[in-house]
LOGUZA-782872 format. One record per atom (N, C-alpha, C): residue number from 1; residue in one letter; atom name; x, y, z. Coordinates in nm, 4 decimals. Layout:
# residues N
{num = NUM	residu = A	atome = CA	x = X	y = Y	z = Z}
...
This chain:
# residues 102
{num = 1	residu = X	atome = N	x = -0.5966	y = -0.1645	z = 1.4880}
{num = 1	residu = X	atome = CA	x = -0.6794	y = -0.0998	z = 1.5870}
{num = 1	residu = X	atome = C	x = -0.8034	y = -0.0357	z = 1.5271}
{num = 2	residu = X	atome = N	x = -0.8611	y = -0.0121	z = 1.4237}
{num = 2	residu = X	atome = CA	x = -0.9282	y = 0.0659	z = 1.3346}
{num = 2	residu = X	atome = C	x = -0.9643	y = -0.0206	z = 1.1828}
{num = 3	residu = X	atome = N	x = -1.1029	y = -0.0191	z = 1.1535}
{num = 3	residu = X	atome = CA	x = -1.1026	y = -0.1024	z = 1.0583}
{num = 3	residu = X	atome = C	x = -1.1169	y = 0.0304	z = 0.9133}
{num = 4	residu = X	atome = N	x = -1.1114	y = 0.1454	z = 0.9631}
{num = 4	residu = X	atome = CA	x = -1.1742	y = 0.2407	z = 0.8650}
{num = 4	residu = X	atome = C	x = -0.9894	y = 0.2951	z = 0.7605}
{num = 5	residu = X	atome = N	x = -1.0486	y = 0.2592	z = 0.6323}
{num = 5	residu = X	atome = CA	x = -0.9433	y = 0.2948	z = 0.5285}
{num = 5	residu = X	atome = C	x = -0.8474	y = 0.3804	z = 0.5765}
{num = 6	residu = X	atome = N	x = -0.9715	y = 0.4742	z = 0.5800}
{num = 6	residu = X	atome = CA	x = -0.9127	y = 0.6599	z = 0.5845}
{num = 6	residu = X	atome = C	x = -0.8346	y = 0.7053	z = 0.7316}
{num = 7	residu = X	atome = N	x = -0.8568	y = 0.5766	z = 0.8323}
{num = 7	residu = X	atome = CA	x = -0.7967	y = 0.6358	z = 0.9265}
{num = 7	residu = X	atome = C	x = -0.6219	y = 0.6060	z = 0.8967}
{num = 8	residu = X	atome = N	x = -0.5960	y = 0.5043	z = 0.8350}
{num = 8	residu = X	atome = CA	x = -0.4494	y = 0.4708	z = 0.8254}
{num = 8	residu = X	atome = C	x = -0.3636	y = 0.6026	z = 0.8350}
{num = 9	residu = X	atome = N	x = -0.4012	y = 0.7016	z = 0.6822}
{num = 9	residu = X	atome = CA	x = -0.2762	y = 0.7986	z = 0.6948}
{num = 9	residu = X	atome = C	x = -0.3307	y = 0.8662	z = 0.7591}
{num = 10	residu = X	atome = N	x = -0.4243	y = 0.9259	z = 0.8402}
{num = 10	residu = X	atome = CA	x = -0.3170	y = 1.0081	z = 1.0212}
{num = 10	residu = X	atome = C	x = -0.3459	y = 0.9670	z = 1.0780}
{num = 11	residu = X	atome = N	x = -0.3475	y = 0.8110	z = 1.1224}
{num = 11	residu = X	atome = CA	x = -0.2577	y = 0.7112	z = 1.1891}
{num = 11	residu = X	atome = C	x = -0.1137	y = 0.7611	z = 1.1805}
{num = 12	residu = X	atome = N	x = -0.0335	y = 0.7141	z = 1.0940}
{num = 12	residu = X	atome = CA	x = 0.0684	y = 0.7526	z = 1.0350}
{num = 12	residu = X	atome = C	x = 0.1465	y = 0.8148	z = 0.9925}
{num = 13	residu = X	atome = N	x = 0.0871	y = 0.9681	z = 0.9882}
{num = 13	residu = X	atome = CA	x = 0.0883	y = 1.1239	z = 1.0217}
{num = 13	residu = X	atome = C	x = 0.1578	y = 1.1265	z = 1.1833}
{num = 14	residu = X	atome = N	x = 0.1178	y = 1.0406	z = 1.2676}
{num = 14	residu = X	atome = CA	x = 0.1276	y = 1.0994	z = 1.4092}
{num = 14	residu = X	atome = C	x = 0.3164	y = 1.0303	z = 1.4521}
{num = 15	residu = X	atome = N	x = 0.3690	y = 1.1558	z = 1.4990}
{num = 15	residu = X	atome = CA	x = 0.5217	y = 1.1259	z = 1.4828}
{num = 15	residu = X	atome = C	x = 0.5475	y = 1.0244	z = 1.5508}
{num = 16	residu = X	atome = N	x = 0.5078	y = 1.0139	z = 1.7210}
{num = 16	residu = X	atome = CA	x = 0.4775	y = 0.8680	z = 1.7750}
{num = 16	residu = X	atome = C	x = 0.5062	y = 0.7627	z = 1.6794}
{num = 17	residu = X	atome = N	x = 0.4529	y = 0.7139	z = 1.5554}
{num = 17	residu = X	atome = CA	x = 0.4666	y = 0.5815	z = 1.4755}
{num = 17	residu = X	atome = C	x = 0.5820	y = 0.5841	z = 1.4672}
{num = 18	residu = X	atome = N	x = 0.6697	y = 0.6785	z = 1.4361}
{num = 18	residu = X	atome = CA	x = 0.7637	y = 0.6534	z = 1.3518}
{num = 18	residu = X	atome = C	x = 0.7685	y = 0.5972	z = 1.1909}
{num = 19	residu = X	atome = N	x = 0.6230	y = 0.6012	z = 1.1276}
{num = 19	residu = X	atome = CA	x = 0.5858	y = 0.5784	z = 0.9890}
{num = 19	residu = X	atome = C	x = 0.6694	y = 0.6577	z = 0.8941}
{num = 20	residu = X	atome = N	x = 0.6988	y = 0.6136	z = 0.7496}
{num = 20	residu = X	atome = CA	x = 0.7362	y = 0.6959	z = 0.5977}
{num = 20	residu = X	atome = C	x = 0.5972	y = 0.7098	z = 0.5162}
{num = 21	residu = X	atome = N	x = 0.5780	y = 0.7967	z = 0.5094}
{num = 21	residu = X	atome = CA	x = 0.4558	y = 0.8099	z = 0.3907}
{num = 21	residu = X	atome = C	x = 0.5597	y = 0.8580	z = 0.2814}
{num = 22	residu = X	atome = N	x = 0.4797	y = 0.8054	z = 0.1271}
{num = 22	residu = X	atome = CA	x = 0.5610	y = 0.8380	z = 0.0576}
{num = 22	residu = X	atome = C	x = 0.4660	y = 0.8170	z = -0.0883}
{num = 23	residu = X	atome = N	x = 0.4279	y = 0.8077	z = -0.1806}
{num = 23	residu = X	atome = CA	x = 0.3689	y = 0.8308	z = -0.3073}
{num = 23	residu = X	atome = C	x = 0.3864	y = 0.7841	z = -0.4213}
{num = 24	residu = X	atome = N	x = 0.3131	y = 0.7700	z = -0.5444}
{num = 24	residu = X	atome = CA	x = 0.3719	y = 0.7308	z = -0.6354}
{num = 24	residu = X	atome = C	x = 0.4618	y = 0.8084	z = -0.7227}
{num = 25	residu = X	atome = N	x = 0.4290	y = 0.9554	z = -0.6774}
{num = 25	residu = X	atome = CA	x = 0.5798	y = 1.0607	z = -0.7458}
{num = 25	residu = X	atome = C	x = 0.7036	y = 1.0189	z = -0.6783}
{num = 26	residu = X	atome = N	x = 0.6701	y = 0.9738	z = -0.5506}
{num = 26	residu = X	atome = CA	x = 0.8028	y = 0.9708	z = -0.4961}
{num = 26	residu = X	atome = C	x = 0.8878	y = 0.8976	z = -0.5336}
{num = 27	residu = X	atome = N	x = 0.8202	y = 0.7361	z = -0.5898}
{num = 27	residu = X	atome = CA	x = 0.8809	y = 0.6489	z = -0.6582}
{num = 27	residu = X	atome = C	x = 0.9042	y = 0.6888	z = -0.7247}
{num = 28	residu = X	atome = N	x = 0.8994	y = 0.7106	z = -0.8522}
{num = 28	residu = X	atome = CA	x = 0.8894	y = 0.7781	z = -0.9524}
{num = 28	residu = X	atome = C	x = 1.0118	y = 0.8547	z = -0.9995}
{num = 29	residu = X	atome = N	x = 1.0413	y = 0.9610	z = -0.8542}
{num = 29	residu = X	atome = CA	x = 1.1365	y = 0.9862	z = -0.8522}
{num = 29	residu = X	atome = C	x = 1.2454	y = 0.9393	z = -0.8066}
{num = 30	residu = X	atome = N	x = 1.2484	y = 0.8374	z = -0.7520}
{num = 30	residu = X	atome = CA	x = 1.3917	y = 0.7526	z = -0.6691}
{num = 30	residu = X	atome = C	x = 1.3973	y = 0.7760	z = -0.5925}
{num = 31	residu = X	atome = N	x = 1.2742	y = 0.8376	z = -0.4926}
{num = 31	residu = X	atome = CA	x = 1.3173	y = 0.8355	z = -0.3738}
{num = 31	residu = X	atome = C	x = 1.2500	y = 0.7727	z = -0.2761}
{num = 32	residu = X	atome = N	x = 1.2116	y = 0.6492	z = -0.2916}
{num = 32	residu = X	atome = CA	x = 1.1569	y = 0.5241	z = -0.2355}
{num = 32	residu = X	atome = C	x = 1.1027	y = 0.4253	z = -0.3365}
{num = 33	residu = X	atome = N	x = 1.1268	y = 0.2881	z = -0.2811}
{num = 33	residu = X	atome = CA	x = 1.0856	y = 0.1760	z = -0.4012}
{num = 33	residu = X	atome = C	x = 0.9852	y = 0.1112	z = -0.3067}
{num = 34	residu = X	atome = N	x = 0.9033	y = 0.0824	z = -0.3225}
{num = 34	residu = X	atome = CA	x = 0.8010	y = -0.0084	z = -0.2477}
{num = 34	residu = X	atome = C	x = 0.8585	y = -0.1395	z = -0.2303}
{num = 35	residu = X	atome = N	x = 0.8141	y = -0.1653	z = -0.0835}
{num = 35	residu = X	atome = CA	x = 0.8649	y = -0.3254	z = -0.0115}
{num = 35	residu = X	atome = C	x = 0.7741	y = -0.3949	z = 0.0142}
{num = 36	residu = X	atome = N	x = 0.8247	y = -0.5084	z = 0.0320}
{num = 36	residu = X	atome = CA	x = 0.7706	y = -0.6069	z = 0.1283}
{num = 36	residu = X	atome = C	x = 0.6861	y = -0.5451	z = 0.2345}
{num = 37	residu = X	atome = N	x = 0.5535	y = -0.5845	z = 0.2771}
{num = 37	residu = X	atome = CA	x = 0.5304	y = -0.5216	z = 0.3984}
{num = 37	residu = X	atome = C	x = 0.4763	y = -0.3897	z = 0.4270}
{num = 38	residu = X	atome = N	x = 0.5233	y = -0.2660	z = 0.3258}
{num = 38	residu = X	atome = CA	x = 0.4356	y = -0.1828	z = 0.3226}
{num = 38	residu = X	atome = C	x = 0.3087	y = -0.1620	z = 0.3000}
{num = 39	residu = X	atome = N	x = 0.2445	y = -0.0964	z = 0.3477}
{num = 39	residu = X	atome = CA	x = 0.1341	y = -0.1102	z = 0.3793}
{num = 39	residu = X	atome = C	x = 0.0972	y = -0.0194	z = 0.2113}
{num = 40	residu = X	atome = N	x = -0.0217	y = -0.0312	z = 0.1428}
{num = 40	residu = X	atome = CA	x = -0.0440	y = 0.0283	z = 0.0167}
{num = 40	residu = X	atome = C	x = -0.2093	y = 0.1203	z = 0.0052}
{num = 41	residu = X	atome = N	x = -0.2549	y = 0.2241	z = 0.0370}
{num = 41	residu = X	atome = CA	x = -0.3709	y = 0.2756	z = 0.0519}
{num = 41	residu = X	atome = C	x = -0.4284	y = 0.3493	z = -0.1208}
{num = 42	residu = X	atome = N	x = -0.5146	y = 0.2545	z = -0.0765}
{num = 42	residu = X	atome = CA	x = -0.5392	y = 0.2747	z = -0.2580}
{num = 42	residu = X	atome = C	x = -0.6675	y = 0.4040	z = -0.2533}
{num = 43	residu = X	atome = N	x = -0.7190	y = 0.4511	z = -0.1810}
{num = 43	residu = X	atome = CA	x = -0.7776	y = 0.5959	z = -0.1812}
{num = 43	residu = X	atome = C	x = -0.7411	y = 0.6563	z = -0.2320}
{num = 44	residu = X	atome = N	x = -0.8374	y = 0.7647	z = -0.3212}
{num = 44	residu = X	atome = CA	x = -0.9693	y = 0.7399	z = -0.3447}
{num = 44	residu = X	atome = C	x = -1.0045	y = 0.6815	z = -0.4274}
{num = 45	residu = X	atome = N	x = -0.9582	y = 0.5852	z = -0.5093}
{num = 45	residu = X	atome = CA	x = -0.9858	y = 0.4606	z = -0.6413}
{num = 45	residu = X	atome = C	x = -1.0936	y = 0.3648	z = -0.5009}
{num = 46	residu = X	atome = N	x = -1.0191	y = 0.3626	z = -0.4244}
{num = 46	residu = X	atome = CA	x = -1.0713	y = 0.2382	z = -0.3690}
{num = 46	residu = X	atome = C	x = -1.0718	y = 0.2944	z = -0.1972}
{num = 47	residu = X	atome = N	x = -1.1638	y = 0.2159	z = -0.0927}
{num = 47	residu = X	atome = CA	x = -1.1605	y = 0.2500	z = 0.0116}
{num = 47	residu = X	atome = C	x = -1.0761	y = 0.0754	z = 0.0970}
{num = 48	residu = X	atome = N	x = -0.9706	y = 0.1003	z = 0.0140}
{num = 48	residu = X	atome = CA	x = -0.8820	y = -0.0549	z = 0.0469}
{num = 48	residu = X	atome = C	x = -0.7591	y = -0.0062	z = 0.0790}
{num = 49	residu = X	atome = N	x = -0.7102	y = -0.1066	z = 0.1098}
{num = 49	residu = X	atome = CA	x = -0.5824	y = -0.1204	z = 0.1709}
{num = 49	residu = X	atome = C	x = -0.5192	y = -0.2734	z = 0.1152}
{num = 50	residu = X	atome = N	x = -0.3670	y = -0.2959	z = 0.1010}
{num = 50	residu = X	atome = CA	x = -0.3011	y = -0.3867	z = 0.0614}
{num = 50	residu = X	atome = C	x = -0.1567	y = -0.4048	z = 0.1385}
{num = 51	residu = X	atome = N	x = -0.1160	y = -0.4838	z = 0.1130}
{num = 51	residu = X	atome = CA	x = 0.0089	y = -0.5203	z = 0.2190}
{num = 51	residu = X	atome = C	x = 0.1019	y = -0.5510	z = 0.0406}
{num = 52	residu = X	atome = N	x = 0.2003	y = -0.4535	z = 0.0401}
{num = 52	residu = X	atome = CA	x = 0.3239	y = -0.5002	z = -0.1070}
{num = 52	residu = X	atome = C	x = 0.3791	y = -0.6276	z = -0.0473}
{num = 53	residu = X	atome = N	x = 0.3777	y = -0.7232	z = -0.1685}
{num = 53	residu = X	atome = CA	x = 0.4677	y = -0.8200	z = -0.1703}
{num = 53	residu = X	atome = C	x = 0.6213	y = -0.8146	z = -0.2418}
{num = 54	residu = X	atome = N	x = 0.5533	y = -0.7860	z = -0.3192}
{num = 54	residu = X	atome = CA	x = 0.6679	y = -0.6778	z = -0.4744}
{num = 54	residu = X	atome = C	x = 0.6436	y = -0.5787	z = -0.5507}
{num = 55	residu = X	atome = N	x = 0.7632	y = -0.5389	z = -0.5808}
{num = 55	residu = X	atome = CA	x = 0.7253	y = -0.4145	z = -0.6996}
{num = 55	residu = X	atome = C	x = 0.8212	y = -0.4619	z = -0.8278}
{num = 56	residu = X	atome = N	x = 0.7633	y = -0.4175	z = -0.9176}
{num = 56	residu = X	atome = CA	x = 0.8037	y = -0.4398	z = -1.0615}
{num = 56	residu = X	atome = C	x = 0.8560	y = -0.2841	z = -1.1204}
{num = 57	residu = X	atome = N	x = 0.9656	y = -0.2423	z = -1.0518}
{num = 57	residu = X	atome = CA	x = 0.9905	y = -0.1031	z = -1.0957}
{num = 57	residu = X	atome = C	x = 1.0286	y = -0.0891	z = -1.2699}
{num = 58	residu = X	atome = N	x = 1.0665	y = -0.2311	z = -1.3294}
{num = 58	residu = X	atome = CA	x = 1.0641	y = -0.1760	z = -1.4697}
{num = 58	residu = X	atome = C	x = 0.9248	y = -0.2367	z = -1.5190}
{num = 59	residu = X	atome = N	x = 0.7673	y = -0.2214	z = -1.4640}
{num = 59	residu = X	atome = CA	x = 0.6630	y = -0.2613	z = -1.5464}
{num = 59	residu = X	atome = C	x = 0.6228	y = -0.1145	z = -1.4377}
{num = 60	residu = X	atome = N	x = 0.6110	y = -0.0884	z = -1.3825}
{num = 60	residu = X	atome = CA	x = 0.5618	y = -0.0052	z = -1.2260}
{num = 60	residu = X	atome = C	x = 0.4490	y = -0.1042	z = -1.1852}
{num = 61	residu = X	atome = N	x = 0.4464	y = -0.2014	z = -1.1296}
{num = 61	residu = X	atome = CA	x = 0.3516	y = -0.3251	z = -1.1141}
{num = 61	residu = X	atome = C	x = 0.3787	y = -0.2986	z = -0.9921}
{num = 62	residu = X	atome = N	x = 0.3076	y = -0.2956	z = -0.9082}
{num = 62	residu = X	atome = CA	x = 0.2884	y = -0.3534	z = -0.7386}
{num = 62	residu = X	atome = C	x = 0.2429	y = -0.4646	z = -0.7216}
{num = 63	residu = X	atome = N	x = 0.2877	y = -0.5596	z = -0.6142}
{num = 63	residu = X	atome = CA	x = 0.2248	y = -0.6909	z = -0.6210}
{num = 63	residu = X	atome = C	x = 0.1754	y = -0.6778	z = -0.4587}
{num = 64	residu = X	atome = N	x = 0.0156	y = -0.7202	z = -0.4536}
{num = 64	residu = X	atome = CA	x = 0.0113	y = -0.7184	z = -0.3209}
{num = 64	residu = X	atome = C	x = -0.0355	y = -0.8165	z = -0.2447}
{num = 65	residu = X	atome = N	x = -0.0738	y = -0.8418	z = -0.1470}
{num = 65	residu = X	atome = CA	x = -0.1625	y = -0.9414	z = -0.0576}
{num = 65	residu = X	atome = C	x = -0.2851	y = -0.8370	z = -0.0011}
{num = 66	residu = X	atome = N	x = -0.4005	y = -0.8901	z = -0.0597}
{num = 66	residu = X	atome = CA	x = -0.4929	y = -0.8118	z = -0.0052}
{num = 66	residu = X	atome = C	x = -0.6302	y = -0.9344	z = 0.0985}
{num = 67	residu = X	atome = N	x = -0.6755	y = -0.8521	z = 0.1773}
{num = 67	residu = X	atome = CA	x = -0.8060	y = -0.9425	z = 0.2312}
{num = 67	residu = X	atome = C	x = -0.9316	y = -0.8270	z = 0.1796}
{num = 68	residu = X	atome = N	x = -1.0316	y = -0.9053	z = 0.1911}
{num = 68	residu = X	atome = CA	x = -1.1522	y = -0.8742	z = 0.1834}
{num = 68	residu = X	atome = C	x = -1.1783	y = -0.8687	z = 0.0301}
{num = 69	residu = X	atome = N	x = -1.1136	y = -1.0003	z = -0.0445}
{num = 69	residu = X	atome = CA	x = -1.1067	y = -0.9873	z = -0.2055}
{num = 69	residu = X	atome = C	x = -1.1472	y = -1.1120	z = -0.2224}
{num = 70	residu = X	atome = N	x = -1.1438	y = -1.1384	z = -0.3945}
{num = 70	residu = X	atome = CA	x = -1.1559	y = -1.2811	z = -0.3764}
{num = 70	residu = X	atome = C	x = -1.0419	y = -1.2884	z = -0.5493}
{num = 71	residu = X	atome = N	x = -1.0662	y = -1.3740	z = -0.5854}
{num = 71	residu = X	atome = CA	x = -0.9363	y = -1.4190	z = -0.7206}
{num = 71	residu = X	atome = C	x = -1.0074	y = -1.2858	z = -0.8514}
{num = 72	residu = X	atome = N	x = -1.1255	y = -1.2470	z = -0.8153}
{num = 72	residu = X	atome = CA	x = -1.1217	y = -1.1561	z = -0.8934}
{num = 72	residu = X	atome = C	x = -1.1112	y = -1.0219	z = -0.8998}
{num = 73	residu = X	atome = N	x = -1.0191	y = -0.9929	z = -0.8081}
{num = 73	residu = X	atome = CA	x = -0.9550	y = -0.8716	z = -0.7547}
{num = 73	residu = X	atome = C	x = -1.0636	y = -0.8302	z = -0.7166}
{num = 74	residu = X	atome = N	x = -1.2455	y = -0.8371	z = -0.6092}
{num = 74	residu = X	atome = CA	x = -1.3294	y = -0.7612	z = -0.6094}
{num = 74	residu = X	atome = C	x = -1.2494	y = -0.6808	z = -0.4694}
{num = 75	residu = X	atome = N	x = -1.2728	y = -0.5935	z = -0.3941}
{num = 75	residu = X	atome = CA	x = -1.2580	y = -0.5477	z = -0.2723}
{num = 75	residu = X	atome = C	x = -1.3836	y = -0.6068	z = -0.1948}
{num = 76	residu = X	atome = N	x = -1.4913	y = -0.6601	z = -0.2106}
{num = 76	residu = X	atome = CA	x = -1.5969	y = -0.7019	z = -0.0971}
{num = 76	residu = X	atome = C	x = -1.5467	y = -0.8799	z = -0.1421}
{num = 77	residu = X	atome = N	x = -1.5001	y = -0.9559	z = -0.0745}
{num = 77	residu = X	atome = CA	x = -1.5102	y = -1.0947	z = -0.1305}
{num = 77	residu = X	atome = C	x = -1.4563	y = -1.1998	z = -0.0376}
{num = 78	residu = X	atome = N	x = -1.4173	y = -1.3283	z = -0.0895}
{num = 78	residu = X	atome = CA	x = -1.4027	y = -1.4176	z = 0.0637}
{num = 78	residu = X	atome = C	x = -1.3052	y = -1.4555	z = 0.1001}
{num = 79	residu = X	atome = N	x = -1.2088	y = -1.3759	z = 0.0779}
{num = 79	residu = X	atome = CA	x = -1.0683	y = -1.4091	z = 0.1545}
{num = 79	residu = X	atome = C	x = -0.9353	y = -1.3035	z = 0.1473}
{num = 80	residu = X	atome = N	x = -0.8137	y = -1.3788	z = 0.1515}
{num = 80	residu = X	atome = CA	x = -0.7117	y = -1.2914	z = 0.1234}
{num = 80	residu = X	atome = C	x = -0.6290	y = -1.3527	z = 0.0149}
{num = 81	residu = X	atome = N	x = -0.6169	y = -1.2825	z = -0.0776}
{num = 81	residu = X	atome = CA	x = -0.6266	y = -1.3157	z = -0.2143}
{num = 81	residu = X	atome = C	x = -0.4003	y = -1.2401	z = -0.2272}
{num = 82	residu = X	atome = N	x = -0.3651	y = -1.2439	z = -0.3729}
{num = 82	residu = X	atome = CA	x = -0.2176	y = -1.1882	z = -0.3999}
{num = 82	residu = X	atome = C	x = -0.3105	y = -1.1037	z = -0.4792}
{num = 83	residu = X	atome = N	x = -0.2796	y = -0.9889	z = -0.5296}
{num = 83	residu = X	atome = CA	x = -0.3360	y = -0.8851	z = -0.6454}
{num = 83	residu = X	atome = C	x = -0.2086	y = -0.8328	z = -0.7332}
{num = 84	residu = X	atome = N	x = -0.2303	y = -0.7524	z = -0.8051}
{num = 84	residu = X	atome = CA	x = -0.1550	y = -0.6868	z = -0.8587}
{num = 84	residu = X	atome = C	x = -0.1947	y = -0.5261	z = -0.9421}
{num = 85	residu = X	atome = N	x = -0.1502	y = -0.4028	z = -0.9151}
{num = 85	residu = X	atome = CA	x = -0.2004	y = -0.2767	z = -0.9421}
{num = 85	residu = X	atome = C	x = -0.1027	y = -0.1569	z = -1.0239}
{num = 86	residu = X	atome = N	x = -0.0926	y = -0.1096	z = -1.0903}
{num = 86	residu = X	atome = CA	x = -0.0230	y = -0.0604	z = -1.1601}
{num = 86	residu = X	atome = C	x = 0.0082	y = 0.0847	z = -1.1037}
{num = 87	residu = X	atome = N	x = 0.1394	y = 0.1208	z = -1.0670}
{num = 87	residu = X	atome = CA	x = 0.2002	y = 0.2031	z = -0.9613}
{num = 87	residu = X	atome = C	x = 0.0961	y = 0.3340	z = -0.9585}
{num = 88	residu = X	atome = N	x = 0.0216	y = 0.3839	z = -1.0415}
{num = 88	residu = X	atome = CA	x = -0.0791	y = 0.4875	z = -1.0530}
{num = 88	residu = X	atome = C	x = -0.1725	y = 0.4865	z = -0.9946}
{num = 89	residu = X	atome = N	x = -0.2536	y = 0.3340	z = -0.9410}
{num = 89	residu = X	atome = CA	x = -0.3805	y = 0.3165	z = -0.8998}
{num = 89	residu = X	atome = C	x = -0.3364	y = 0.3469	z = -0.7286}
{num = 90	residu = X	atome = N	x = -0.2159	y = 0.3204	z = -0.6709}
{num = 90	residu = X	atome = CA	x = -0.2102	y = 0.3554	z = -0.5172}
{num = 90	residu = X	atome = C	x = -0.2014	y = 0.4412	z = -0.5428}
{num = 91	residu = X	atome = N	x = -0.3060	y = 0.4881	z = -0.3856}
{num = 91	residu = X	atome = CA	x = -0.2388	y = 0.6514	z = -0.3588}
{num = 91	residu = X	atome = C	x = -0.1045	y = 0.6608	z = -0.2543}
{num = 92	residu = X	atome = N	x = -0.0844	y = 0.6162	z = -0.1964}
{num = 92	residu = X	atome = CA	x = 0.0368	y = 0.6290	z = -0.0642}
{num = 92	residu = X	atome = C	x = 0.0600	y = 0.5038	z = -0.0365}
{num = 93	residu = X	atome = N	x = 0.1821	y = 0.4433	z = 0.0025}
{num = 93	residu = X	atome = CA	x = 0.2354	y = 0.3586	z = 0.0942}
{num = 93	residu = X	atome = C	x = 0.2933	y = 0.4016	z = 0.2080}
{num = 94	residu = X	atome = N	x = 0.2684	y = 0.2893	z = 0.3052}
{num = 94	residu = X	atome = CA	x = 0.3073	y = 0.3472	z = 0.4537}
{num = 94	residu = X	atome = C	x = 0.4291	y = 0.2218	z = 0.4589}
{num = 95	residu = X	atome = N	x = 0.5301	y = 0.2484	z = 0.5515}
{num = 95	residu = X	atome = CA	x = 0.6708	y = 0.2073	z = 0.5822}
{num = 95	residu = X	atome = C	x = 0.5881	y = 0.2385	z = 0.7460}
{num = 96	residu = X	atome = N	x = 0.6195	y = 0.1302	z = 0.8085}
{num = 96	residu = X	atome = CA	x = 0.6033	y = 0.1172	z = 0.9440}
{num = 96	residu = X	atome = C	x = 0.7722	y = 0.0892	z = 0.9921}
{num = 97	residu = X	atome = N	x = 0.7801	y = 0.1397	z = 1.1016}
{num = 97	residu = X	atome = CA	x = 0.8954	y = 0.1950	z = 1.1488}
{num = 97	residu = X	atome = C	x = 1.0469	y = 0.0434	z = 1.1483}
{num = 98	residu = X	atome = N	x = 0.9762	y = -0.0878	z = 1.1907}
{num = 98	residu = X	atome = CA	x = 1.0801	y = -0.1833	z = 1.1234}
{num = 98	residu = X	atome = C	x = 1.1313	y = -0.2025	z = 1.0219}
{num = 99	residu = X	atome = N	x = 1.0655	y = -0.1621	z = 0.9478}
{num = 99	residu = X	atome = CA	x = 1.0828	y = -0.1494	z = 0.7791}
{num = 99	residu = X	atome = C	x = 1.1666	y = -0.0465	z = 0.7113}
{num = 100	residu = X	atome = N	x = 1.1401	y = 0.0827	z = 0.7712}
{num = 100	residu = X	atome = CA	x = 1.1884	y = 0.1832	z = 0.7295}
{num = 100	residu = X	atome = C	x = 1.3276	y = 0.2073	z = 0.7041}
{num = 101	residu = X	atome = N	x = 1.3378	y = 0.1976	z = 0.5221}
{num = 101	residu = X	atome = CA	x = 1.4726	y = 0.1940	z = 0.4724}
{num = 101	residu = X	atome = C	x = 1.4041	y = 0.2581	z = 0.3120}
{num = 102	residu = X	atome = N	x = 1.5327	y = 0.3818	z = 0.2735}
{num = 102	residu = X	atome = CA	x = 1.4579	y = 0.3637	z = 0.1319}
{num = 102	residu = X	atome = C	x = 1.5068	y = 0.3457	z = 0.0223}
């Protein structure tokens, strides 16, 4: 509904969703592993967004599907590309409410 980065988390903030926000401490600490499907907001490194494919909890590797990239991980580029980011560079993942398991 919104093409702007920053609106995602309070999007997702609003109890209505039924969203998990959750962090890279949180991983960190065991108390969520990144999925399939979550949504990945890489602010303020980046004004992007990524969809996890996988996580590499013994490298902390995220694997994602991103658009508006191209094979050289740019964020302005011509398609939707797989990436990969090292659990530090996201700032938050969002768990949309089908998903939500942790």
């Amino acid at each position: 509904r919104f093409p702007a980065v920053a609106e995602w988390l309070p999007w997702a903030r609003l109890p209505e969703t039924g969203c998990v926000i959750f962090t890279p401490a949180d991983v960190k600490l065991g108390k969520y592993t990144p999925a399939a499907g979550d949504v990945v907001v890489f602010l303020p490194h980046l004004s992007h967004i990524g969809i996890v494919d996988r996580y590499e909890a013994a490298d902390h590797v995220v694997h994602t599907i991103e658009g508006n990239t191209n094979a050289a991980g740019s964020r302005d580029g011509d398609g939707v590309w797989p990436s990969r980011h090292i659990l530090g560079f996201c700032s938050s993942f969002i768990r949309v409410p089908s998903l939500a398991h942790a």
